[in-house]
Backbone and ligand atoms as CSV (ligand in chain L), in Angstrom:
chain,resi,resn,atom,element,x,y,z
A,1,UNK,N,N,68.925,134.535,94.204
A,1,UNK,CA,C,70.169,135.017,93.595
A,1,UNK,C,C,70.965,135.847,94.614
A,2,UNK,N,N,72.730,135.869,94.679
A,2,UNK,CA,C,73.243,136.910,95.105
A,2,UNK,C,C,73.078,137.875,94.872
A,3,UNK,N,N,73.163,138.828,95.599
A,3,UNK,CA,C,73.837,140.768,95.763
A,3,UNK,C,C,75.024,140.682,94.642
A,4,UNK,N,N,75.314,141.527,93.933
A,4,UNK,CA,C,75.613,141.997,93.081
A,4,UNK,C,C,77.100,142.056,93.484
A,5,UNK,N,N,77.250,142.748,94.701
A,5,UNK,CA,C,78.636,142.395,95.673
A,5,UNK,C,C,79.043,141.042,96.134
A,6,UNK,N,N,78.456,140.222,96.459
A,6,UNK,CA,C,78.964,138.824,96.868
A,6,UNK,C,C,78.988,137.589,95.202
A,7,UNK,N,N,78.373,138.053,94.606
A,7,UNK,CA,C,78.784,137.301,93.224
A,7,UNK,C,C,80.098,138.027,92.913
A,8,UNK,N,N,80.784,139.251,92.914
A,8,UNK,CA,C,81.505,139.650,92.314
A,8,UNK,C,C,82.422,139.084,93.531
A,9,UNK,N,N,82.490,139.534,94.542
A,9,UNK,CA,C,83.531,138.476,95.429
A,9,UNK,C,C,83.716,137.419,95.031
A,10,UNK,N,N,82.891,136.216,95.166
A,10,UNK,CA,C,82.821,135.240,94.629
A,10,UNK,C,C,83.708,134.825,93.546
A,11,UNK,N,N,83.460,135.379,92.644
A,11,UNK,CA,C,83.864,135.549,91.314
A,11,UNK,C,C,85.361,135.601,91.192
A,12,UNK,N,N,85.962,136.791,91.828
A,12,UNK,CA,C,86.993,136.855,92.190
A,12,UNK,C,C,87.834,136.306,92.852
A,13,UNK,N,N,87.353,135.578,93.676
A,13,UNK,CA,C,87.688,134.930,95.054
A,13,UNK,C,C,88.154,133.405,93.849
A,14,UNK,N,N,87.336,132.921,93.046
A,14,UNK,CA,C,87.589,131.806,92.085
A,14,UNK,C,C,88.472,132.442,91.198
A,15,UNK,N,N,88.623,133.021,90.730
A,15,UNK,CA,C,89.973,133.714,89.932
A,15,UNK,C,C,90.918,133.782,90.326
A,16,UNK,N,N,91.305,134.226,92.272
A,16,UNK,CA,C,92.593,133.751,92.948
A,16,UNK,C,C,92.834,132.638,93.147
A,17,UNK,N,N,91.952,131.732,93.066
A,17,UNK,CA,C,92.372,130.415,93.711
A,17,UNK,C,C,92.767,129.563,92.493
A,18,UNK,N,N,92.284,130.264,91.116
A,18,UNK,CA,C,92.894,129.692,89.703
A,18,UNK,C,C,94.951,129.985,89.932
A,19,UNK,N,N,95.512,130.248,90.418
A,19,UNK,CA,C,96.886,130.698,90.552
A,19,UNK,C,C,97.478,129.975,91.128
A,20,UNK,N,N,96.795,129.126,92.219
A,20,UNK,CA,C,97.418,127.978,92.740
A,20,UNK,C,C,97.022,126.504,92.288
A,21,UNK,N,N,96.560,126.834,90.940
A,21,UNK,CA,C,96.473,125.777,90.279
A,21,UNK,C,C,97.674,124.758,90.025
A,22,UNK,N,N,97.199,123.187,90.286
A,22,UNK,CA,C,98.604,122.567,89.966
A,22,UNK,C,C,98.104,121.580,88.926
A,23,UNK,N,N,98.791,122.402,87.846
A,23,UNK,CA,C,97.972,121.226,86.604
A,23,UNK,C,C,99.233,121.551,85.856
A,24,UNK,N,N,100.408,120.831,86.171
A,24,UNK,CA,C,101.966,120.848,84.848
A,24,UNK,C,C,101.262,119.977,83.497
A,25,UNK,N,N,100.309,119.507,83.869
A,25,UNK,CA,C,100.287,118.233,82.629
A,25,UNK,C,C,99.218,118.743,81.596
A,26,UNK,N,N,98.083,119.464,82.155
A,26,UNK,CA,C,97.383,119.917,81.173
A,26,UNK,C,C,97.432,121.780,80.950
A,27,UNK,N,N,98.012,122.218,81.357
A,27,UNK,CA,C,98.194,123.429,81.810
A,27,UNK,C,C,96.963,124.198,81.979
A,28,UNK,N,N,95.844,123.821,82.012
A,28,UNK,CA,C,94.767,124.184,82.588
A,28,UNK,C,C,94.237,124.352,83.471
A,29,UNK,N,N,94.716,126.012,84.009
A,29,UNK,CA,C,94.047,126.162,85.465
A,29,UNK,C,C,92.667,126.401,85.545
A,30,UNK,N,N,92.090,126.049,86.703
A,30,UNK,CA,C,90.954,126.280,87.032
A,30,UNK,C,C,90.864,126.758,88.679
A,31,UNK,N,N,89.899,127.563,88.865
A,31,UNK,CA,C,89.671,128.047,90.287
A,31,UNK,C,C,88.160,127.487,90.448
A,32,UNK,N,N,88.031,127.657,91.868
A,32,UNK,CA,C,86.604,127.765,92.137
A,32,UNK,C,C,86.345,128.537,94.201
A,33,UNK,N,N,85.010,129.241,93.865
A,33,UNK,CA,C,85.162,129.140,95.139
A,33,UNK,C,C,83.429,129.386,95.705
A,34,UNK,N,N,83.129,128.780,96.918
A,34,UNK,CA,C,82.133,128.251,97.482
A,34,UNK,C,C,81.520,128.517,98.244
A,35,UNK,N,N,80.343,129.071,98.257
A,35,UNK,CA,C,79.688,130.331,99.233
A,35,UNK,C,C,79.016,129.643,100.535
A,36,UNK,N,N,78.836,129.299,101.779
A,36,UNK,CA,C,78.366,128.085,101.855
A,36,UNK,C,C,77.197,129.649,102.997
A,37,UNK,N,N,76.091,128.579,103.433
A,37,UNK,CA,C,75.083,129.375,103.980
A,37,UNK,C,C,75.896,130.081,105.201
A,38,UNK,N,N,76.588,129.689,105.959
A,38,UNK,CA,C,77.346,130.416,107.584
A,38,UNK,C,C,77.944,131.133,106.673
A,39,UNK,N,N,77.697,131.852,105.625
A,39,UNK,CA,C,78.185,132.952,104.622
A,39,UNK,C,C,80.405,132.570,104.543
A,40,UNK,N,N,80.479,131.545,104.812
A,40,UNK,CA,C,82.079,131.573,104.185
A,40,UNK,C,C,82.145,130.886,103.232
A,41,UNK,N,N,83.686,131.755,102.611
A,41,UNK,CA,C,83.722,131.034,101.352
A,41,UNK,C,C,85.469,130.300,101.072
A,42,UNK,N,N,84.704,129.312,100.643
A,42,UNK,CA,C,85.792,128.104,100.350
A,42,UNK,C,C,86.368,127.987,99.563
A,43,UNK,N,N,87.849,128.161,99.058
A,43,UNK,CA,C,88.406,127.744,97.636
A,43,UNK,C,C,88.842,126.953,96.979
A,44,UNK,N,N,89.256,126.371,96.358
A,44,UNK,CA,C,89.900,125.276,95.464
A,44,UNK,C,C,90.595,125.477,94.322
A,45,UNK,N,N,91.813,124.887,93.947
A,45,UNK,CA,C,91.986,124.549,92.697
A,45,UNK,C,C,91.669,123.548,91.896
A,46,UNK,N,N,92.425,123.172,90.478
A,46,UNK,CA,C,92.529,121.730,90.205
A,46,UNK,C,C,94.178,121.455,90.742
A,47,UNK,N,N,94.146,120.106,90.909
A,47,UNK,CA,C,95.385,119.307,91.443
A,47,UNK,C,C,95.464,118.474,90.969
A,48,UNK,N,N,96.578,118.190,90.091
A,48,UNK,CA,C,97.032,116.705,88.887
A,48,UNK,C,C,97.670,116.251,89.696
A,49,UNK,N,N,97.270,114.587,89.520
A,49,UNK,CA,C,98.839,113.882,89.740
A,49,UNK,C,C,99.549,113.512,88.563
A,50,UNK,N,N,100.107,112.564,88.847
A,50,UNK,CA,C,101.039,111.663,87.214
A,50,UNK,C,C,100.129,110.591,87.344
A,51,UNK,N,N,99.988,109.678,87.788
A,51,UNK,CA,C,98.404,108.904,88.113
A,51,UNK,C,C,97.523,109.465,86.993
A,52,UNK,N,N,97.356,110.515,86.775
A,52,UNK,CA,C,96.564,111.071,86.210
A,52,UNK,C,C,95.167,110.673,86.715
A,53,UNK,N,N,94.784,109.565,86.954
A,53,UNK,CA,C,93.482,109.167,87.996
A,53,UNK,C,C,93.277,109.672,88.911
A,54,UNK,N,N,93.923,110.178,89.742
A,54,UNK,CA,C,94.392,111.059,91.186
A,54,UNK,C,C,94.024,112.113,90.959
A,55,UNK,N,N,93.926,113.185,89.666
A,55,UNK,CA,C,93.673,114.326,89.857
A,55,UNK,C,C,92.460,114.718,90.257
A,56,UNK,N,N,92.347,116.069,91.199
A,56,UNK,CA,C,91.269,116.600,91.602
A,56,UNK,C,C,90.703,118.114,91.174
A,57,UNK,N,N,89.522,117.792,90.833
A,57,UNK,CA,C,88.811,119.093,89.976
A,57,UNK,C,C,88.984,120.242,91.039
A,58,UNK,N,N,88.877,121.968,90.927
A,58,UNK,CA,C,89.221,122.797,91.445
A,58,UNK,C,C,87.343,122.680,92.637
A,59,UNK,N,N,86.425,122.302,91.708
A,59,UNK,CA,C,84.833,122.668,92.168
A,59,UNK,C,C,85.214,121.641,93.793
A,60,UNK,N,N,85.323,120.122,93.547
A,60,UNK,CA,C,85.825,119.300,94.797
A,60,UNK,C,C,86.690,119.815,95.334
A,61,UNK,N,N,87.912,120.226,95.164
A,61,UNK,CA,C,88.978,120.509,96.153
A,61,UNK,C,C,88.139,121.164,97.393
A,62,UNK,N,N,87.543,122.744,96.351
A,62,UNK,CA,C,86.327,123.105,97.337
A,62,UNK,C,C,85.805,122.953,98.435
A,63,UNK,N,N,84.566,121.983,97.863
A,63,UNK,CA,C,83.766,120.852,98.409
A,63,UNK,C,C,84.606,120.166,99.495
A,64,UNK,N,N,85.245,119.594,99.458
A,64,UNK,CA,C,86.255,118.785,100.425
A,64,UNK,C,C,86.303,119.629,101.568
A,65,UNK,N,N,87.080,121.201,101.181
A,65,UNK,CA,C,87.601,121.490,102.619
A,65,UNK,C,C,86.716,121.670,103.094
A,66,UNK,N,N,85.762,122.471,102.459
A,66,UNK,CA,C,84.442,123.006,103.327
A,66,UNK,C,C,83.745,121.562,104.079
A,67,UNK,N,N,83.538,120.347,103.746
A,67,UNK,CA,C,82.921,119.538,104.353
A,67,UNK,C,C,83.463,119.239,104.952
A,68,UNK,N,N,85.093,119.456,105.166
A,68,UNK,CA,C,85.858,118.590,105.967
A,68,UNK,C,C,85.927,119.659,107.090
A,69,UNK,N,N,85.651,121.057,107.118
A,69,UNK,CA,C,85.680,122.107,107.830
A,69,UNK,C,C,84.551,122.019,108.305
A,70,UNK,N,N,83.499,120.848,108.241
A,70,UNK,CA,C,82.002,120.781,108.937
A,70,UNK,C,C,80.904,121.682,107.884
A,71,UNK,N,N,81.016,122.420,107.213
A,71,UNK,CA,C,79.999,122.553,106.093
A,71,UNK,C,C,79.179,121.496,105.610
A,72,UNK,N,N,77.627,121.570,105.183
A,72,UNK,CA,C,77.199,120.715,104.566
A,72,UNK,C,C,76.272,121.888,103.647
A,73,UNK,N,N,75.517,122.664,103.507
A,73,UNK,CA,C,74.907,123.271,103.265
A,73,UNK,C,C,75.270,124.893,102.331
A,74,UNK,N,N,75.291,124.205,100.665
A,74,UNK,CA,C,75.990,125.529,100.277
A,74,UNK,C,C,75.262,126.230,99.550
A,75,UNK,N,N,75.436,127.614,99.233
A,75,UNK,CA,C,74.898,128.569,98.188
A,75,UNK,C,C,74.672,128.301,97.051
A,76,UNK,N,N,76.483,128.956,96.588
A,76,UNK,CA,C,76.568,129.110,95.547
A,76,UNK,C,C,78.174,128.647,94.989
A,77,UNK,N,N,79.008,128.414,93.888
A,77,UNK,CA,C,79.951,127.812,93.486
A,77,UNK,C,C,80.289,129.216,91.972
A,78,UNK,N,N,81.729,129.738,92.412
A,78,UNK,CA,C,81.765,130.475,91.253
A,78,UNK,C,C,83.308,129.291,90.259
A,79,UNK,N,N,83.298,129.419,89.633
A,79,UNK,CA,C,84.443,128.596,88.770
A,79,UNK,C,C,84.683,129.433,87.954
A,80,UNK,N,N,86.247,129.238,87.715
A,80,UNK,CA,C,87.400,130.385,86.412
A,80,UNK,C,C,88.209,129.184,86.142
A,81,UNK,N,N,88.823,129.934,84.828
A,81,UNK,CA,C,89.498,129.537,83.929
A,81,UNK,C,C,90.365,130.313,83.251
A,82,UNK,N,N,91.319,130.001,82.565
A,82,UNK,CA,C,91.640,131.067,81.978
A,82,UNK,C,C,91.346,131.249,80.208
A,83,UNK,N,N,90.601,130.142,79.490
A,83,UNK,CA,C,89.701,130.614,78.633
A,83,UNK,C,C,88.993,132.176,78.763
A,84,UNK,N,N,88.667,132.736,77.544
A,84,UNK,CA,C,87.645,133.629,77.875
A,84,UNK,C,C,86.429,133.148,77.589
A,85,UNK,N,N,86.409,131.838,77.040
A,85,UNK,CA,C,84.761,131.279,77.302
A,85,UNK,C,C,84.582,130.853,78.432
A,86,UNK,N,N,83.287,130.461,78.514
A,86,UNK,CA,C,82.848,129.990,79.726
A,86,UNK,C,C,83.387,128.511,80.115
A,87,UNK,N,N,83.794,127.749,81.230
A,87,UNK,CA,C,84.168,126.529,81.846
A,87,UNK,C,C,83.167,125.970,82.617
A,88,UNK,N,N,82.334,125.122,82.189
A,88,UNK,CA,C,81.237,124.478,83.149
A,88,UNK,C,C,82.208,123.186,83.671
A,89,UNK,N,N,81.423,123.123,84.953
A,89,UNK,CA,C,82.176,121.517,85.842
A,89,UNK,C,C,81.827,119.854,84.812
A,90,UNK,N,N,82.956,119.636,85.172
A,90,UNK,CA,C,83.121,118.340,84.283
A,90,UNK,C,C,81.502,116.989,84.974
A,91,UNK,N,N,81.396,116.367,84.518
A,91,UNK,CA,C,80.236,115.549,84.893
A,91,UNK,C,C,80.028,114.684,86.113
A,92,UNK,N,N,82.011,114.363,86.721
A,92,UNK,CA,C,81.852,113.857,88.173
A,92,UNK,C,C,81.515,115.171,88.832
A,93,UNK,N,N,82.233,116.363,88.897
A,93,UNK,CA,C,82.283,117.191,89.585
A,93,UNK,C,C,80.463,117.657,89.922
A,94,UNK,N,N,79.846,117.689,88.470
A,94,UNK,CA,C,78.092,118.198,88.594
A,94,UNK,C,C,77.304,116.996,90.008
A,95,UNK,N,N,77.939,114.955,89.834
A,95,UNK,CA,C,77.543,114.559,90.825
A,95,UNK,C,C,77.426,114.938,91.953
A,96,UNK,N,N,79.074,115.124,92.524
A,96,UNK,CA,C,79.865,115.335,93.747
A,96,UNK,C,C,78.542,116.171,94.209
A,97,UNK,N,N,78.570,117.423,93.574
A,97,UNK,CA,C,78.404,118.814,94.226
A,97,UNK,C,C,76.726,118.603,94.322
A,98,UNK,N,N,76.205,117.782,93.460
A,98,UNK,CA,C,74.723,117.175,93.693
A,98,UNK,C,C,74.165,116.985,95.493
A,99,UNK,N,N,75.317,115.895,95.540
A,99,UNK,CA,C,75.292,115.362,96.920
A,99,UNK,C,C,74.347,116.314,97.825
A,100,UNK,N,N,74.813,117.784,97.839
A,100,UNK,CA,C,74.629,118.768,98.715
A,100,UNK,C,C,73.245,119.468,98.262
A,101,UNK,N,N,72.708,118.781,97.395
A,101,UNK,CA,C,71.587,119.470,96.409
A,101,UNK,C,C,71.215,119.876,95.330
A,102,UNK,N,N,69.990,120.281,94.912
A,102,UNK,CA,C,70.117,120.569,93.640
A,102,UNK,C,C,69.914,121.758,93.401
A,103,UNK,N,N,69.493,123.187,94.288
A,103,UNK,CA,C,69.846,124.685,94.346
A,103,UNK,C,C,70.801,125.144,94.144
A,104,UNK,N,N,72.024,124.806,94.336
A,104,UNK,CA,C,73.047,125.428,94.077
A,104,UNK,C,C,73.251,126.437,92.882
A,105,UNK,N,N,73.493,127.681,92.966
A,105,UNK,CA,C,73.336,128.338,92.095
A,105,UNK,C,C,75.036,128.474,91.628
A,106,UNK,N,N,75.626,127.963,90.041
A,106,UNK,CA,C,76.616,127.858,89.694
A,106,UNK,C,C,77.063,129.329,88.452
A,107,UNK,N,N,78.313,129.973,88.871
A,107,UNK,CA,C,78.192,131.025,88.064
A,107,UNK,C,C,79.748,130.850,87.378
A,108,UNK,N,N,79.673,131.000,85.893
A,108,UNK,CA,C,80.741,130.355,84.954
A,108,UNK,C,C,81.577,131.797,85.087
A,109,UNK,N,N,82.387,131.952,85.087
A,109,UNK,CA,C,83.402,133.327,85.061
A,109,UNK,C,C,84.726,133.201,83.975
A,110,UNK,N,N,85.108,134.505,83.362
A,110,UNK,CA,C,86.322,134.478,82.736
A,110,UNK,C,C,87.190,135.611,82.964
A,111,UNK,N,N,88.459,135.974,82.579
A,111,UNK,CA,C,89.390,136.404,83.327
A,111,UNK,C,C,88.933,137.837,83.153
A,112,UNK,N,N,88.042,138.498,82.231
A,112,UNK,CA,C,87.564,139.730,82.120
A,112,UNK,C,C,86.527,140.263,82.881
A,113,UNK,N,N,86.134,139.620,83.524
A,113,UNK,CA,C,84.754,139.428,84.329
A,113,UNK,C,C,83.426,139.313,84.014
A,114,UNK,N,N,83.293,138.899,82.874
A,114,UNK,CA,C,82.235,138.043,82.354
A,114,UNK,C,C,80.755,137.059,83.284
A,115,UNK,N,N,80.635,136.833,83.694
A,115,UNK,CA,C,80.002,136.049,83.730
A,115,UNK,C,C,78.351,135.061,83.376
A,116,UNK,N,N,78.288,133.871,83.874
A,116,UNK,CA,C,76.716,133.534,83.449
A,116,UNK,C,C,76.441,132.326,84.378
A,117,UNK,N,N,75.355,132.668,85.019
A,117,UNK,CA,C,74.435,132.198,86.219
A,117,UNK,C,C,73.516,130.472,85.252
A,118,UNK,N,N,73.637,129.775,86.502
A,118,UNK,CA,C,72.813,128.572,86.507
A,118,UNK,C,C,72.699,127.882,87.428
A,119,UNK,N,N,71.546,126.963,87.754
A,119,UNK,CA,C,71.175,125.865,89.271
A,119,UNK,C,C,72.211,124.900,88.470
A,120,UNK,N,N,72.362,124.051,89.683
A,120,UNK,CA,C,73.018,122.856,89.765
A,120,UNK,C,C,71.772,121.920,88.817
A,121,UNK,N,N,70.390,122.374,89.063
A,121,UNK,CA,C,69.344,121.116,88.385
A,121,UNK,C,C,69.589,121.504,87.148
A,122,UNK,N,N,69.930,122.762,86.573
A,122,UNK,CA,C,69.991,122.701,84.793
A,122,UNK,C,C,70.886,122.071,84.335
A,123,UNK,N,N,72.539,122.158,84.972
A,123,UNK,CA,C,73.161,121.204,84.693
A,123,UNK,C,C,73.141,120.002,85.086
A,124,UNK,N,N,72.126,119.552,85.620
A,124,UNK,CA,C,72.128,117.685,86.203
A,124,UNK,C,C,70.573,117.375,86.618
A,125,UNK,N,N,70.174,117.421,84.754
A,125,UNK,CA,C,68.579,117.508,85.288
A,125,UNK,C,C,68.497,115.939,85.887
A,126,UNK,N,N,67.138,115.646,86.039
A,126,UNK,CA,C,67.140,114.100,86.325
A,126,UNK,C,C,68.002,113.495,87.343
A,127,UNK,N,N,68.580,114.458,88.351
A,127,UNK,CA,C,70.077,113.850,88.859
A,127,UNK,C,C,68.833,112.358,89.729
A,128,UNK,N,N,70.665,112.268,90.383
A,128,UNK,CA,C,70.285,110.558,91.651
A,128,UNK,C,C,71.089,111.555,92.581
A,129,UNK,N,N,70.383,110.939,93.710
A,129,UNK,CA,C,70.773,111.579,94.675
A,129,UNK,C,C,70.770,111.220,96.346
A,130,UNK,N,N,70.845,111.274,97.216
A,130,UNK,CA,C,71.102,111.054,99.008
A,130,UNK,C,C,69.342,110.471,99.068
A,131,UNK,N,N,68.404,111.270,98.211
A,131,UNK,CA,C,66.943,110.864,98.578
A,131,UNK,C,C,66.212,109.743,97.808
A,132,UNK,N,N,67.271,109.624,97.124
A,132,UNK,CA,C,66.769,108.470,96.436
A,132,UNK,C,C,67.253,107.263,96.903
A,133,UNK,N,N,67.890,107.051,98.071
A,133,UNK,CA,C,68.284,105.817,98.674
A,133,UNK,C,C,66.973,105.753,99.871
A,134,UNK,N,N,66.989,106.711,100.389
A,134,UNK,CA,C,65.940,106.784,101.369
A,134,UNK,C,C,64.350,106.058,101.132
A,135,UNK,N,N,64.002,106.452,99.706
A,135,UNK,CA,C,62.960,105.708,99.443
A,135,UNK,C,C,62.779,104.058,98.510
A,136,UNK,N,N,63.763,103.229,99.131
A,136,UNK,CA,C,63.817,101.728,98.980
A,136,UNK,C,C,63.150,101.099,99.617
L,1,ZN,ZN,ZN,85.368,118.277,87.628
């Protein structure tokens, strides 16, 4: 688990990046942001298109830069909303973020500072994964 200080960064850090949310169509922002082991952290929103197929979850936007910034290896993933319940990642997003493992420790946040802790394996028990091609 995090320090008590870097979850609350975290935390926060996904609450700013909820503001540059671009969602006109569902008005549902979402943030997220991504602790990766070289201790930086990555943000994301969600991003709609009109496509509506095109849109991208705030958890990937993430994911993207950081891998595209040479990251492979991450912590932890905080996600906001502006519900005051909790927002878990939609079911592509639990794959995607699989990819990278199944430790990932995911922490649900709301605009009061709420939060609640979980692995990536509680939400995606049973996953498929990079190691399961390996053994064919
Ligand atoms: Zn998603």
């Amino acid at each position: 688990m995090l320090s008590k200080e870097t979850q609350d960064r975290l935390c926060s850090e996904a609450q700013k990046a909820k503001q540059n949310s671009y969602s006109p169509y569902s008005k549902f922002r979402v943030g997220a942001a991504l602790l990766t082991k070289s201790n930086k952290i990555y943000t994301g929103c969600n991003v709609e298109n009109a496509s509506y197929g095109g849109t991208i979850c705030a958890e990937r936007t993430a994911f993207v830069k950081a891998v595209s910034e040479g990251e492979k290896t991450f912590i932890a993933i905080a996600i906001a909303a502006d519900p005051e319940e909790f927002v878990s990642p939609c079911g592509f997003c639990r794959q995607f973020m699989r990819e990278f493992g199944t430790e990932l420790i995911v922490y649900f946040t709301t605009p009061s500072g709420k939060s609640e802790v979980h692995t990536l394996k509680e939400l995606l028990p049973f996953s498929f994964g990079p190691e399961n091609l390996e053994s064919k």
